[in-house]
C-alpha positions as CSV (number, residue, x, y, z in Angstrom):
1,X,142.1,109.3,76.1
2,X,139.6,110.0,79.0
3,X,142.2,109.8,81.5
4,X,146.0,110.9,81.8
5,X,148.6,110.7,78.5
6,X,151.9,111.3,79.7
7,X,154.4,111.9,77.2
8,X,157.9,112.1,78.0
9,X,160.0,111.6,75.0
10,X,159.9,110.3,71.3
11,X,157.6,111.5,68.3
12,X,153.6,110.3,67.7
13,X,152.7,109.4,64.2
14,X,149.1,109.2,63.0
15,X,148.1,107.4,60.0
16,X,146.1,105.5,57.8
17,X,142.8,107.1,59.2
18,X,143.8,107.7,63.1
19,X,141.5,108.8,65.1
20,X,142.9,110.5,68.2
21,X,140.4,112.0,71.1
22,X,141.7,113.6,73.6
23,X,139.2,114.2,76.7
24,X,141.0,113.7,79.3
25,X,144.4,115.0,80.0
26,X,147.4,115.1,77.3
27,X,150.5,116.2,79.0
28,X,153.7,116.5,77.2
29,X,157.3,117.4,79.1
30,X,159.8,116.8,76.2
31,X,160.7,118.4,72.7
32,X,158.1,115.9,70.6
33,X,155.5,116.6,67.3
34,X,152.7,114.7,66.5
35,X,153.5,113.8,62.8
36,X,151.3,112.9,59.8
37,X,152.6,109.6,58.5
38,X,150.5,109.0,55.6
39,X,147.6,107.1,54.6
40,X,144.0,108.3,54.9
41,X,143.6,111.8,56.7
42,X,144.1,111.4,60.1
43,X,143.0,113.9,63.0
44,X,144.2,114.3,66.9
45,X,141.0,116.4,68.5
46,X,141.6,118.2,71.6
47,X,137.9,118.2,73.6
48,X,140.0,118.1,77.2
49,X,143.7,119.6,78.4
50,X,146.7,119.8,76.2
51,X,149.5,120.8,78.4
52,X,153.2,121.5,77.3
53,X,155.0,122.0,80.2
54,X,158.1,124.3,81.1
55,X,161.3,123.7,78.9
56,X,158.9,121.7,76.1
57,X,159.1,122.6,72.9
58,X,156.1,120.7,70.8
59,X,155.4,121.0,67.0
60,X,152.3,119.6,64.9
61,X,151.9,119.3,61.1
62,X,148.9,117.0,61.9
63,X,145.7,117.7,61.2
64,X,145.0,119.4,64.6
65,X,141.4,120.6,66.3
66,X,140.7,122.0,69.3
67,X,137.0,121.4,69.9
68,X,136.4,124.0,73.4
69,X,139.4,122.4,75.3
70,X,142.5,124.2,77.2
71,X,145.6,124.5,75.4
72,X,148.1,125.6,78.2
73,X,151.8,126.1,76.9
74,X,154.3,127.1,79.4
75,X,157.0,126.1,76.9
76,X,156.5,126.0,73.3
77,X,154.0,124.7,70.7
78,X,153.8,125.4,67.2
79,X,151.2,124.3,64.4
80,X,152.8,124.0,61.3
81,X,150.6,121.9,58.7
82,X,148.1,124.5,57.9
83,X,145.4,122.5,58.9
84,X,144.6,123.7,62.5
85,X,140.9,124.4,63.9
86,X,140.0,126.3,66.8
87,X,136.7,125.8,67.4
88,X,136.6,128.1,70.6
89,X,138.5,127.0,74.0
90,X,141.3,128.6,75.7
91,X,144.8,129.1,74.3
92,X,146.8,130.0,77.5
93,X,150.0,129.7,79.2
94,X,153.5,131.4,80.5
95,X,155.3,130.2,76.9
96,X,154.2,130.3,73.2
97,X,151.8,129.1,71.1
98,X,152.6,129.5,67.7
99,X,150.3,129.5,64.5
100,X,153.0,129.0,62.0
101,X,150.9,127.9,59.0
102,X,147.3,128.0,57.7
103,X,144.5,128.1,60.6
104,X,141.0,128.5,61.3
105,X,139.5,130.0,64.2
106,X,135.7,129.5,64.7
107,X,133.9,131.7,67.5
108,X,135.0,133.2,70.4
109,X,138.3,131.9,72.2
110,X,140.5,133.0,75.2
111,X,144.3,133.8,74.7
112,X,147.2,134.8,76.5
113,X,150.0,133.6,74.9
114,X,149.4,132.8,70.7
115,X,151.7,134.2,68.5
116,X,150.2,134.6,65.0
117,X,153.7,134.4,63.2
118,X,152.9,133.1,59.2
119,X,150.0,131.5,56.6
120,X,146.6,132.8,56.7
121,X,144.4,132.9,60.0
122,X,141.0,132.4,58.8
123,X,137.9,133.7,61.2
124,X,134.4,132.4,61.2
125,X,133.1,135.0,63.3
126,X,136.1,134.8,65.0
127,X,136.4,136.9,68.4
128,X,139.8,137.1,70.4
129,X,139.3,137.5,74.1
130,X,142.2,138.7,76.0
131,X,145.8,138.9,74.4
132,X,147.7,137.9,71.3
133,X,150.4,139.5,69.1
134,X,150.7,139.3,65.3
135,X,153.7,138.8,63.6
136,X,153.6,138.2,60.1
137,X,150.7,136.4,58.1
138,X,147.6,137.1,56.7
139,X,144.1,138.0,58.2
140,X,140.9,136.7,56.4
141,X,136.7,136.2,57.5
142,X,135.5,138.1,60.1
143,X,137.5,139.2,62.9
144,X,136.8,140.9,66.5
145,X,139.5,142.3,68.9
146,X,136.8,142.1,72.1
147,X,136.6,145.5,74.5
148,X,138.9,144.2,77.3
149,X,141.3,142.5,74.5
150,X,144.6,143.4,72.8
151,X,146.3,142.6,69.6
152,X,149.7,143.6,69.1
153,X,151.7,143.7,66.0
154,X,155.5,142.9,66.7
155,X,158.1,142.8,64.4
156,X,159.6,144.5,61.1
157,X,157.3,142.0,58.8
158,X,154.2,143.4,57.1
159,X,150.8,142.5,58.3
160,X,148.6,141.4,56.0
161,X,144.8,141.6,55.8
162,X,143.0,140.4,53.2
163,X,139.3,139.7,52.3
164,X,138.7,140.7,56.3
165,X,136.2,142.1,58.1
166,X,138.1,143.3,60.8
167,X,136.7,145.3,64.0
168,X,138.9,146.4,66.7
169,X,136.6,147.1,69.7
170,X,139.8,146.8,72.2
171,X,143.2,147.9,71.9
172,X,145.6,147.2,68.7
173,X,148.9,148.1,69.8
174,X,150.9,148.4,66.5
175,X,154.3,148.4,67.2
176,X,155.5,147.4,64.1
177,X,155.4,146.2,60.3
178,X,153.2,147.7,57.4
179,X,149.7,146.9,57.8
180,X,148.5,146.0,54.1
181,X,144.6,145.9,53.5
182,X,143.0,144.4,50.4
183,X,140.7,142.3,48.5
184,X,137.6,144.1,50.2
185,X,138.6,144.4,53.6
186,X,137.2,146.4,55.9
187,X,139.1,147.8,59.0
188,X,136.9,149.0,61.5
189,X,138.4,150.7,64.6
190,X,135.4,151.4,67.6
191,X,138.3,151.2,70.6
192,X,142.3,152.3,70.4
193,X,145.1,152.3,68.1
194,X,148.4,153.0,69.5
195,X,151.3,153.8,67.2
196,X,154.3,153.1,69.1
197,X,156.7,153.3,65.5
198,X,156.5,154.9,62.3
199,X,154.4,152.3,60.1
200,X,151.7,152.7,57.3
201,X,148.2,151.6,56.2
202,X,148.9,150.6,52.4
203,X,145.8,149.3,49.8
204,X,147.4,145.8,48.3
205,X,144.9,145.5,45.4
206,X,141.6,143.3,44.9
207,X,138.2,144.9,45.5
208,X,138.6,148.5,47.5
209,X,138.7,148.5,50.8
210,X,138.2,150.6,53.7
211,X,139.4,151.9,57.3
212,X,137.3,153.3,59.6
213,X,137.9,155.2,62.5
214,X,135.1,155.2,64.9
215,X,137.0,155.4,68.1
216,X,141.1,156.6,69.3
217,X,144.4,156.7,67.0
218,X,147.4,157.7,68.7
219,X,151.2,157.9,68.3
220,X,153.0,157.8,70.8
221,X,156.4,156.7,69.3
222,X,158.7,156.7,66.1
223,X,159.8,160.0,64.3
224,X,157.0,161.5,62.6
């Protein structure tokens, strides 16, 4: 697609070795998914605009990767096949973009609206510029909150990092949730931690890892 896909209604399979190239713009305005539907390994590659507009709510368990383009949500999209690549572009939007299952993020990428809710987010020197929260999951590779960036952890589920190299040069607002560290992580905090509820940092086994505080931890909430 070099021009304008305008989806309104119904579901998109891909199969038997689909090929699906999106440089132009793909704008969807109904609840839809884009479905595997069997055969050879197909892929749907974002290189352009992926708009779900207001009031859309939009799944994936397709092998899904964004190669530098725009994902704008203002309703709802969700990837849930554990085979979604972000290979840098902007994740942005007034609704929610959901990482529901496995992921891979490679390089730096802008964000204002992803939701990191369950699998394991893999980084390949993996930088998040602006903001995102983190609700349940798993944290692997290398990781970078960036100085004018924020990552928030929401929710009563425990946060999991493991085999990470994690560095926090911006803000990690953790407002919730157990933050377990293993299998050789290291947590490396150059910019703030705010406490806004009474949570811990736990070892969960593997090689030993580490946290280290180069820069602010604060509480500011919770009872202790």
């Amino acid at each position: 697609n070099n021009g304008h896909f305008d989806w309104q209604g119904g579901q998109l399979y891909l199969g038997n070795g689909t090929q699906f190239q999106n440089n132009g713009v793909f704008e969807v305005s109904g609840n839809s998914g884009i479905y595997n539907n069997g055969g050879a390994a197909s892929l749907f590659t974002n290189s352009g605009q992926f708009n779900v507009n207001d009031g859309a709510v939009v799944a994936t368990n397709n092998p899904f990767v964004n190669q530098g383009g725009t994902i704008t949500a203002d309703g709802s999209l969700s990837f849930t096949g554990g085979n979604a690549v972000f290979n840098g572009g902007s994740l942005v939007g007034t609704g929610d973009i959901n990482i529901a299952s496995n992921a891979t993020f490679n390089g730096a990428f802008q964000s204002s609206s992803v939701n990191f809710t369950g699998g394991t987010f893999t980084g390949n020197a993996a930088v998040l510029n602006g903001a995102a929260d983190f609700v349940a999951g798993t944290f692997s590779g290398s990781w970078e909150v960036s100085e004018v960036s924020t990552l928030r952890t929401l929710g009563g589920s425990n946060k999991l990092l493991m085999g990470a190299d994690f560095t926090n040069n911006g803000g990690f607002d953790w407002q919730g949730g157990q933050l377990y560290i293993g299998n050789g992580t290291e947590f490396v905090n150059n910019g703030r931690i705010t406490a806004t509820s009474d949570s811990g940092v736990y070892a969960n086994g593997g090689a030993a890892s580490s946290f280290v505080n180069k820069g602010l931890i604060e509480k500011t909430g919770g009872t202790g």
